[in-house]
PDB file as gemmi writes it, atoms N, CA and C in Angstrom:
CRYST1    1.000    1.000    1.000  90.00  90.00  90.00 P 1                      
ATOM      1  N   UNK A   1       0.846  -1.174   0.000  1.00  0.00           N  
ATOM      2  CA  UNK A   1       0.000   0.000   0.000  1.00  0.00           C  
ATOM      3  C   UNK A   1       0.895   1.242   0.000  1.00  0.00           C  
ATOM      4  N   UNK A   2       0.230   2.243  -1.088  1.00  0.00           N  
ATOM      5  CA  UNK A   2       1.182   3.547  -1.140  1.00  0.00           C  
ATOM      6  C   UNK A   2       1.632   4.220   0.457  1.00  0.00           C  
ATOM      7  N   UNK A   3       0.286   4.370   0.969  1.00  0.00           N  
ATOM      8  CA  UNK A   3       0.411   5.047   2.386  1.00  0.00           C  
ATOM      9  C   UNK A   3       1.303   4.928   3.064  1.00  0.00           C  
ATOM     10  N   UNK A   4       1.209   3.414   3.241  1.00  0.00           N  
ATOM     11  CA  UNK A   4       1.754   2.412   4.310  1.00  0.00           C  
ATOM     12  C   UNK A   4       3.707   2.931   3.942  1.00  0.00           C  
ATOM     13  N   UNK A   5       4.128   2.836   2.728  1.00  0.00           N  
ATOM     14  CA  UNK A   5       5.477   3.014   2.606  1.00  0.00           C  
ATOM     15  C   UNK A   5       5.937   4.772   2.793  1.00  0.00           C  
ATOM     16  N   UNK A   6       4.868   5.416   2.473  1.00  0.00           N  
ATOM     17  CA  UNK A   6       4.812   6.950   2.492  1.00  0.00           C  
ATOM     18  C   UNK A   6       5.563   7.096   4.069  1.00  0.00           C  
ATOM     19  N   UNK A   7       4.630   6.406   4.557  1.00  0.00           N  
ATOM     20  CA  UNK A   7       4.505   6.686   6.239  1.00  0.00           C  
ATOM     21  C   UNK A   7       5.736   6.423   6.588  1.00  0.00           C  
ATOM     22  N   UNK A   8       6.318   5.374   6.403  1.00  0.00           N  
ATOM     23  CA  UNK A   8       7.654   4.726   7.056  1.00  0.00           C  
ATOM     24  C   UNK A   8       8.760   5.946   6.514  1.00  0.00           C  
ATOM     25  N   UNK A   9       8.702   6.335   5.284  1.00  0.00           N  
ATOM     26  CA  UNK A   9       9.875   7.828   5.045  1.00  0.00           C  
ATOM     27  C   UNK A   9       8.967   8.798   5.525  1.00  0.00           C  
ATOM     28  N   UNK A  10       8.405   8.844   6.399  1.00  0.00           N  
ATOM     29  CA  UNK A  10       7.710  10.401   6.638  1.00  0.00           C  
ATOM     30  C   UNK A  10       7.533  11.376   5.700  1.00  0.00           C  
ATOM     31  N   UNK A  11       6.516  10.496   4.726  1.00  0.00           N  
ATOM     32  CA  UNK A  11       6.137  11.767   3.574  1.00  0.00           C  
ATOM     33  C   UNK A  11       4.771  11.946   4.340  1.00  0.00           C  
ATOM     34  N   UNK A  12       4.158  13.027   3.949  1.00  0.00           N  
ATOM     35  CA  UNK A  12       2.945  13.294   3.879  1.00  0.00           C  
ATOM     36  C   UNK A  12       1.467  12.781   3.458  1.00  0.00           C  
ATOM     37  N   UNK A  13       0.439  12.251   3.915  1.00  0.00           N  
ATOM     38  CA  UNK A  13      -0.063  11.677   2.509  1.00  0.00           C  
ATOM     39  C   UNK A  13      -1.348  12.166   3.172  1.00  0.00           C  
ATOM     40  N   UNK A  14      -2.526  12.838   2.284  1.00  0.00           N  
ATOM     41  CA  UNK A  14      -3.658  12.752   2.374  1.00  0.00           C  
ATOM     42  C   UNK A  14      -4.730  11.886   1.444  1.00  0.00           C  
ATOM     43  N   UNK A  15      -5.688  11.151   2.114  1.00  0.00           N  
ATOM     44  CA  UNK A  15      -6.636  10.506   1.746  1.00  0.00           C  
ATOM     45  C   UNK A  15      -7.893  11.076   2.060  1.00  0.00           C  
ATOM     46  N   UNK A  16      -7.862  10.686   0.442  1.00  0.00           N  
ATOM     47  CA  UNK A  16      -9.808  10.487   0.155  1.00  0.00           C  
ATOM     48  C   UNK A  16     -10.525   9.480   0.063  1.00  0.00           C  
ATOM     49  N   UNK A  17     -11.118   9.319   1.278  1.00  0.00           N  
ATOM     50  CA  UNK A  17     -12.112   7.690   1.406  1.00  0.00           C  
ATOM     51  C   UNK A  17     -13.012   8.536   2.167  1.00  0.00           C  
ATOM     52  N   UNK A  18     -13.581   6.295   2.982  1.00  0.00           N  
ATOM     53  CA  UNK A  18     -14.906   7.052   4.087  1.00  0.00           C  
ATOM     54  C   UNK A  18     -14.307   7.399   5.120  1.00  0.00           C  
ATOM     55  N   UNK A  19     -14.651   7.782   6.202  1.00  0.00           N  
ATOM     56  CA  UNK A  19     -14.349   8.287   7.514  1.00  0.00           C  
ATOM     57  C   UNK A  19     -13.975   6.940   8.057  1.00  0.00           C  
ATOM     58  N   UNK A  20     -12.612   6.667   8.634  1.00  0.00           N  
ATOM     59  CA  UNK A  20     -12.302   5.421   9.156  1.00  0.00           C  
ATOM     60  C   UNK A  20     -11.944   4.269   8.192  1.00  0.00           C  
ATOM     61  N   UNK A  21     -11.726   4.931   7.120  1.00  0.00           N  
ATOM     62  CA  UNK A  21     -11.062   4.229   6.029  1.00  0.00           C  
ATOM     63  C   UNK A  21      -9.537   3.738   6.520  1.00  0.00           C  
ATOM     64  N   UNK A  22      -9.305   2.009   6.107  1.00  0.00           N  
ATOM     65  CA  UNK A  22      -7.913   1.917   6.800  1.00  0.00           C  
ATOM     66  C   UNK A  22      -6.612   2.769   6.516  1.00  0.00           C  
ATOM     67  N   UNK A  23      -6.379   3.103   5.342  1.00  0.00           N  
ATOM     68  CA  UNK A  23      -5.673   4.067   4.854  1.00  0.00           C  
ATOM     69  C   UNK A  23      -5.268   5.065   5.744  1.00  0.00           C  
ATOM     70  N   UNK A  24      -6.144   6.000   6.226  1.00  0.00           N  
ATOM     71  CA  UNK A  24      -6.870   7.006   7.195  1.00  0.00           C  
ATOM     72  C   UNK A  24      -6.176   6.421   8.543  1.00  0.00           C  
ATOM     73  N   UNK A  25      -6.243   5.087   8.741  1.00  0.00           N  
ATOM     74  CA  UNK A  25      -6.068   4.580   9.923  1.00  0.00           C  
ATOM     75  C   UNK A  25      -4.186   4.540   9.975  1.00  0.00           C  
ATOM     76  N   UNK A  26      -3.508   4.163   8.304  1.00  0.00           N  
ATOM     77  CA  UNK A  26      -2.421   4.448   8.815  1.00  0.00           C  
ATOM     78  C   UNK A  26      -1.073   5.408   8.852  1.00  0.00           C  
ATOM     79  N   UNK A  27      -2.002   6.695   8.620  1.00  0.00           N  
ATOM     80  CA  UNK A  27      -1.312   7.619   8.759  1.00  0.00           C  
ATOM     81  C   UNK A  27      -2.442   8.439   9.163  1.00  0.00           C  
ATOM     82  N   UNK A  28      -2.596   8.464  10.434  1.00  0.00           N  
ATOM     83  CA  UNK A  28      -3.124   9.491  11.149  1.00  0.00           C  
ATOM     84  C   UNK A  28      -2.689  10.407  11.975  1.00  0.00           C  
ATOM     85  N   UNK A  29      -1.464  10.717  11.133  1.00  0.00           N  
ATOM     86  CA  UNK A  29      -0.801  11.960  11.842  1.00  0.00           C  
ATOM     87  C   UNK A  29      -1.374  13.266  10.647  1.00  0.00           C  
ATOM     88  N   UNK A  30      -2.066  13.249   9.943  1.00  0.00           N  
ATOM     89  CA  UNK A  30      -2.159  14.477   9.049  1.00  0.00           C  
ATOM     90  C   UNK A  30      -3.768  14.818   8.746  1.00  0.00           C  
ATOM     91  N   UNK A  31      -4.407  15.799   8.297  1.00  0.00           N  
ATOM     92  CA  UNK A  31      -6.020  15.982   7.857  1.00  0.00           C  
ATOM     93  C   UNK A  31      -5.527  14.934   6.546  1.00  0.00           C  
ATOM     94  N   UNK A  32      -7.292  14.221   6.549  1.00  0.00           N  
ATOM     95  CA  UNK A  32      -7.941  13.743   5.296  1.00  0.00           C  
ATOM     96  C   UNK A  32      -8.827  14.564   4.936  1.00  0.00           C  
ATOM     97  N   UNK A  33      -9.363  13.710   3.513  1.00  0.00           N  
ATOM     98  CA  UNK A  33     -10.784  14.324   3.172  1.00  0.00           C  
ATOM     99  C   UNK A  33     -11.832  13.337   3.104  1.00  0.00           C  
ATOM    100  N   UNK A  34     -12.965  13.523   3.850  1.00  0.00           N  
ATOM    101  CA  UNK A  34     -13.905  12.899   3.953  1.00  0.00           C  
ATOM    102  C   UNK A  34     -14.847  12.574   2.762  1.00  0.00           C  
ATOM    103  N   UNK A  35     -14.804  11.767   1.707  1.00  0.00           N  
ATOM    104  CA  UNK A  35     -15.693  11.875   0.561  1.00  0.00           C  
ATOM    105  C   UNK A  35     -16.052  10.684  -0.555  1.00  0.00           C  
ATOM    106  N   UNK A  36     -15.903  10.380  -1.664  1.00  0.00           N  
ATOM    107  CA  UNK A  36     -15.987   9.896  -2.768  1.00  0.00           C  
ATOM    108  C   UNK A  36     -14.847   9.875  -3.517  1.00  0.00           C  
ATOM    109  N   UNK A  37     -14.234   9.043  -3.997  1.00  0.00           N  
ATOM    110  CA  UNK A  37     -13.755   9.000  -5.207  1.00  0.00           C  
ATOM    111  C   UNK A  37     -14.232   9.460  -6.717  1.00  0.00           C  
ATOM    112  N   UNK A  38     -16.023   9.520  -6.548  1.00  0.00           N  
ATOM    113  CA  UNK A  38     -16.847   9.715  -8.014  1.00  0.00           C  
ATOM    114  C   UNK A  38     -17.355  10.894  -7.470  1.00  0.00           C  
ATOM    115  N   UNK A  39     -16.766  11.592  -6.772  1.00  0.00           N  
ATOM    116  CA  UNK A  39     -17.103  13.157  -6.277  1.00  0.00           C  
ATOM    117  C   UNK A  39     -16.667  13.823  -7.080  1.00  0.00           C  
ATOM    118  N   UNK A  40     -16.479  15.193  -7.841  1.00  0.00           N  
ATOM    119  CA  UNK A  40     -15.962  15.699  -7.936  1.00  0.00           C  
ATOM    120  C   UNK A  40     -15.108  17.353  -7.497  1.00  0.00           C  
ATOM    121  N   UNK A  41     -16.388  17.199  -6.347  1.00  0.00           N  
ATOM    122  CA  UNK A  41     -16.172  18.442  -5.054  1.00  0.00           C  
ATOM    123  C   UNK A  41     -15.131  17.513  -3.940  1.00  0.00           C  
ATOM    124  N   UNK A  42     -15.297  16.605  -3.800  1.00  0.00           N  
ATOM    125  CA  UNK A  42     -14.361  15.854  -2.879  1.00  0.00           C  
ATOM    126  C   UNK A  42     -12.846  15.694  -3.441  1.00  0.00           C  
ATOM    127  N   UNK A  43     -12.754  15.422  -4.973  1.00  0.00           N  
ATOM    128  CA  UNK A  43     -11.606  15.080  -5.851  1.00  0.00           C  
ATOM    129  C   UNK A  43     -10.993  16.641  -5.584  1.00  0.00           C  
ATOM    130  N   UNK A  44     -11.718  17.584  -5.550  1.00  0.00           N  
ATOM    131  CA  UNK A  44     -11.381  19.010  -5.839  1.00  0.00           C  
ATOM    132  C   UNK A  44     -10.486  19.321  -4.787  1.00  0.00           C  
ATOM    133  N   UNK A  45     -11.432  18.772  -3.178  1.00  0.00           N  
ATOM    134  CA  UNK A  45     -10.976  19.296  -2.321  1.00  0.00           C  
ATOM    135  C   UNK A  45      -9.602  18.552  -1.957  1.00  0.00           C  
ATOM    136  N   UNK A  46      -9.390  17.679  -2.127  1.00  0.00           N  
ATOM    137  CA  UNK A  46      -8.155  16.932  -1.786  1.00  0.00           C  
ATOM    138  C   UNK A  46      -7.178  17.338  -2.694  1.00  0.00           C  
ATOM    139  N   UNK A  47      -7.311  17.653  -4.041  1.00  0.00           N  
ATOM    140  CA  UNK A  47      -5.928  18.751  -4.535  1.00  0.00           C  
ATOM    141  C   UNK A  47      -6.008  19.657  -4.054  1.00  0.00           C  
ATOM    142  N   UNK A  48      -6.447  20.755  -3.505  1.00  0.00           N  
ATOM    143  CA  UNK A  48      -6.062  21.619  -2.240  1.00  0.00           C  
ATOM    144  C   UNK A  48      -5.371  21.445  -1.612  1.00  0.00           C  
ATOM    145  N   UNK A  49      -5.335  19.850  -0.893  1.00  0.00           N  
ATOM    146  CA  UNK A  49      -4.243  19.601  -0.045  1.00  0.00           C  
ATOM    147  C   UNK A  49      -3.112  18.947  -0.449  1.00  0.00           C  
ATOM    148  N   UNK A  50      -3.026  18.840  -1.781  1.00  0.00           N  
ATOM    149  CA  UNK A  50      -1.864  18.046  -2.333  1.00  0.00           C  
ATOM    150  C   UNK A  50      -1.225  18.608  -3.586  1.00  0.00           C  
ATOM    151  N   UNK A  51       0.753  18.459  -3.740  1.00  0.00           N  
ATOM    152  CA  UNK A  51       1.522  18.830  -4.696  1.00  0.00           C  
ATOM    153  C   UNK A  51       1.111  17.734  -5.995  1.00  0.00           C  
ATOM    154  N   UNK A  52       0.412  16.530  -5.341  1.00  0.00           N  
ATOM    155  CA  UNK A  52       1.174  15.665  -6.462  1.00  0.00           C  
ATOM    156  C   UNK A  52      -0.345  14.799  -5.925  1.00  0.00           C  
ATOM    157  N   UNK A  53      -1.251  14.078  -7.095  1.00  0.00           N  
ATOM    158  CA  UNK A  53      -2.181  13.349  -6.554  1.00  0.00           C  
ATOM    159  C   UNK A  53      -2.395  12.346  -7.650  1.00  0.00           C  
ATOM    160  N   UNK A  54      -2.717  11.185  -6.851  1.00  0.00           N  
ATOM    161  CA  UNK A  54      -2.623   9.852  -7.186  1.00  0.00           C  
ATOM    162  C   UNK A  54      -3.495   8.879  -7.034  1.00  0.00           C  
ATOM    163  N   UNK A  55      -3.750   8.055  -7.651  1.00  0.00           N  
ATOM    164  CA  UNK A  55      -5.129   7.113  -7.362  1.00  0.00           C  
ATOM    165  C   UNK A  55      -4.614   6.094  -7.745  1.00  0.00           C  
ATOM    166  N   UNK A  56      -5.519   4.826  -6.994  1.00  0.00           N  
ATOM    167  CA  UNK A  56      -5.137   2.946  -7.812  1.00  0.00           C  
ATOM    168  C   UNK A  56      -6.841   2.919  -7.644  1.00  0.00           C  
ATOM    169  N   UNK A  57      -7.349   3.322  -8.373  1.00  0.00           N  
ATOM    170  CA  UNK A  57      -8.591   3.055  -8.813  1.00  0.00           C  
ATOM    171  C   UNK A  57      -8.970   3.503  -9.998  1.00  0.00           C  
ATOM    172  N   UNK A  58     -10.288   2.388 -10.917  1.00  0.00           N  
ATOM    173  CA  UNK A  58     -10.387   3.255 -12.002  1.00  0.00           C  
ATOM    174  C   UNK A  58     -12.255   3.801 -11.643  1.00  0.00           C  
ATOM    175  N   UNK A  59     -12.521   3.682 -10.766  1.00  0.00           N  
ATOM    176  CA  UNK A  59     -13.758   4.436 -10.464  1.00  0.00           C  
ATOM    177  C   UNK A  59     -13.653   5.746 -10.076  1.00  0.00           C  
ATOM    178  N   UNK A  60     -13.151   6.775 -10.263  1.00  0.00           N  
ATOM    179  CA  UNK A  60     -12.745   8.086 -10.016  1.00  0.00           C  
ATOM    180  C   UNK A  60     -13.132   8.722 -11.357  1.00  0.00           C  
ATOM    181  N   UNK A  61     -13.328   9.967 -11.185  1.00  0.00           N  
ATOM    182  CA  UNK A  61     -14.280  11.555 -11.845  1.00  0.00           C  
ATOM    183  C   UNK A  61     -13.427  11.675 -12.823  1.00  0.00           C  
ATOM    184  N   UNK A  62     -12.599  11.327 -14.097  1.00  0.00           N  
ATOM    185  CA  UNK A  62     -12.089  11.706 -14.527  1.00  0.00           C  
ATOM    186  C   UNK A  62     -12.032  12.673 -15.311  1.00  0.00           C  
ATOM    187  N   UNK A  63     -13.537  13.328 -15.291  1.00  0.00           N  
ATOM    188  CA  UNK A  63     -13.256  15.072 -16.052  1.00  0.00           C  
ATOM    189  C   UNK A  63     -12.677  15.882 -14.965  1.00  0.00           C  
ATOM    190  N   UNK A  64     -12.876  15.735 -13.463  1.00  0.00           N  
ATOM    191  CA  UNK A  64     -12.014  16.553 -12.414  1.00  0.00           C  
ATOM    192  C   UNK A  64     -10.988  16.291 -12.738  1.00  0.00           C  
ATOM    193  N   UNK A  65     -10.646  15.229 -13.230  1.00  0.00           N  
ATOM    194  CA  UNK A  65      -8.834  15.284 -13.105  1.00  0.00           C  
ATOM    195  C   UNK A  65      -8.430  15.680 -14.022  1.00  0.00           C  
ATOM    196  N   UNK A  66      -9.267  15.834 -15.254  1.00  0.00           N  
ATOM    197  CA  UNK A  66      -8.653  16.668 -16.464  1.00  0.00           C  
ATOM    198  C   UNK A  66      -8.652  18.029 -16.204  1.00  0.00           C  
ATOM    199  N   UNK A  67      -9.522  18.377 -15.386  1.00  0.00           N  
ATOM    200  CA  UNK A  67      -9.667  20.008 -14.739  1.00  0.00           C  
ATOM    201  C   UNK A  67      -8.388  20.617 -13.759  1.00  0.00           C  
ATOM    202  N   UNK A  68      -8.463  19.812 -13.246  1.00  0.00           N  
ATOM    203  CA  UNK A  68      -6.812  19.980 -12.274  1.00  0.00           C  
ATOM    204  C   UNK A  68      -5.908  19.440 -12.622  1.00  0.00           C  
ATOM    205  N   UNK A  69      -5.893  19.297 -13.627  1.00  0.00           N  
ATOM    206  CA  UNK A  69      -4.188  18.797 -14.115  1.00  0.00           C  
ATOM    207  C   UNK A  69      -3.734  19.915 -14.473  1.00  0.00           C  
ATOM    208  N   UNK A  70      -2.331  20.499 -13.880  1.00  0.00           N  
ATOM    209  CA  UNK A  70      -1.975  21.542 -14.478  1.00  0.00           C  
ATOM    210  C   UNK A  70      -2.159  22.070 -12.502  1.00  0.00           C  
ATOM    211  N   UNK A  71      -2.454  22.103 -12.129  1.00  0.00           N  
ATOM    212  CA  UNK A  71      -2.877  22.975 -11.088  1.00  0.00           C  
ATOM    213  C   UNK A  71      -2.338  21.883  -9.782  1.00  0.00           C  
ATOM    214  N   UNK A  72      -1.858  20.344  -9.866  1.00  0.00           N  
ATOM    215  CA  UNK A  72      -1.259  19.976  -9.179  1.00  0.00           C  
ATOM    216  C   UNK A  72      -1.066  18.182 -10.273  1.00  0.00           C  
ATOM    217  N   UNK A  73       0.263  17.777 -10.272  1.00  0.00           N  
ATOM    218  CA  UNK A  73       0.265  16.531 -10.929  1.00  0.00           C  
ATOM    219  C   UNK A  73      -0.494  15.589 -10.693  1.00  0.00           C  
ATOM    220  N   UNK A  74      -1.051  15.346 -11.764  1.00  0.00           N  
ATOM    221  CA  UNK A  74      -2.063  13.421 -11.603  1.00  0.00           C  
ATOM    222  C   UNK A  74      -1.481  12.894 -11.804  1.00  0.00           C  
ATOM    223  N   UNK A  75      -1.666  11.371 -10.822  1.00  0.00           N  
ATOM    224  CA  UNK A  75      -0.509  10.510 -11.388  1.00  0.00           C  
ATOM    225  C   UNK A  75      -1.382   9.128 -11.256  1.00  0.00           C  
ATOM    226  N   UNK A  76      -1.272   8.460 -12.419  1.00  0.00           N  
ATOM    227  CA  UNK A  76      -2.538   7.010 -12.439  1.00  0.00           C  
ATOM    228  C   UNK A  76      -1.398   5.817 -11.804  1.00  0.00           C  
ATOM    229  N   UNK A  77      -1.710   5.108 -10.360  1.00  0.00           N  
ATOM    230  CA  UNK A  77      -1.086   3.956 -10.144  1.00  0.00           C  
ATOM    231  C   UNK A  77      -1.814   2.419 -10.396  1.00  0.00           C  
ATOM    232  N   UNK A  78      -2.456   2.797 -10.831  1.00  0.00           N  
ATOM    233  CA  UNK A  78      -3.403   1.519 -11.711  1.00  0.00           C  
ATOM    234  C   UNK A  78      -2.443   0.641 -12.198  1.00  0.00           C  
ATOM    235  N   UNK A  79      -2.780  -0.729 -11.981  1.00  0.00           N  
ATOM    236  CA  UNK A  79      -2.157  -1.944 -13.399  1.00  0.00           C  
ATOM    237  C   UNK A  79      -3.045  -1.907 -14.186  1.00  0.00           C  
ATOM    238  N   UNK A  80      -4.103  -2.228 -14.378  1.00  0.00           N  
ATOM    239  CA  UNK A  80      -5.187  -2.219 -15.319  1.00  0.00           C  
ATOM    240  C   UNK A  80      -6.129  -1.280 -14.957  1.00  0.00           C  
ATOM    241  N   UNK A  81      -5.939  -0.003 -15.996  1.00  0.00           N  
ATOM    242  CA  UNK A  81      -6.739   0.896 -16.279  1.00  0.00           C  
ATOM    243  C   UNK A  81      -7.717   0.853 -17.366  1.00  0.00           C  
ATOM    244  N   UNK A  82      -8.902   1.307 -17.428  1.00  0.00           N  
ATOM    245  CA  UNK A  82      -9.826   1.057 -18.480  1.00  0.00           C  
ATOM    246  C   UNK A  82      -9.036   2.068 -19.598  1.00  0.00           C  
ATOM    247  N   UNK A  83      -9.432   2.295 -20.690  1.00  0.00           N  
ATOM    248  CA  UNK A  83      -9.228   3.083 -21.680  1.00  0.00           C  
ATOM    249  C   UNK A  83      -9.382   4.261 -22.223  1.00  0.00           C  
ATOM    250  N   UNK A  84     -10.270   4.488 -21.234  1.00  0.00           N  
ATOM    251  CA  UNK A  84     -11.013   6.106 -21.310  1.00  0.00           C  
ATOM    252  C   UNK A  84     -10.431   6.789 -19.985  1.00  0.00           C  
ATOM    253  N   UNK A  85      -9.709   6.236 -19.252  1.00  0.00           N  
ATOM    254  CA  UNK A  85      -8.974   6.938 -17.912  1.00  0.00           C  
ATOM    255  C   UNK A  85      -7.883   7.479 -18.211  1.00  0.00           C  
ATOM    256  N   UNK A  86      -7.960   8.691 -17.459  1.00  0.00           N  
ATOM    257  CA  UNK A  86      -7.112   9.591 -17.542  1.00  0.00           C  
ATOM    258  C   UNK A  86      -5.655   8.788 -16.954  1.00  0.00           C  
ATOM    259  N   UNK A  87      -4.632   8.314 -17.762  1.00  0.00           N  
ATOM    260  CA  UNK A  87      -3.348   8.019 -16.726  1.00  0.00           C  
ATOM    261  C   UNK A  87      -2.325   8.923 -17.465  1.00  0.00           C  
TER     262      UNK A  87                                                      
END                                                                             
């Protein structure tokens, strides 16, 4: 898990899940965002809090991420991405 190795070099990492999402659980030294992945007010708000943003899912808003690209890096960690996703 990205987090999980983030954590051990003391990077930063904010997540977007549910409230008590394990993720959430292992780096709870920093704010999350409480929301959706198929949000696109939630997708919004979490580049606010991030230089560089990243997903391993292909259920995510991908016209938000065409909207904020440029305004903080997307970065697709998918193995199998559908075809119409933004990576």
């Amino acid at each position: 898990m990205l987090v999980e190795a983030a954590h051990r070099l003391n990077i930063q990492t904010v997540i977007l899940d549910a409230p008590g999402a394990p993720a959430k659980q292992i780096n709870a030294l920093h704010p999350h965002v409480d929301g959706s992945f198929a949000s696109a007010d939630s997708i919004r708000e979490l580049a606010k809090e991030c230089d560089v943003l990243t997903y391993e899912i292909e259920h995510i808003d991908t016209k938000v991420l065409e909207e904020i690209d440029g305004q903080v890096e997307v970065s697709c960690r998918s193995q199998a991405v559908a075809p119409d996703k933004l990576c």
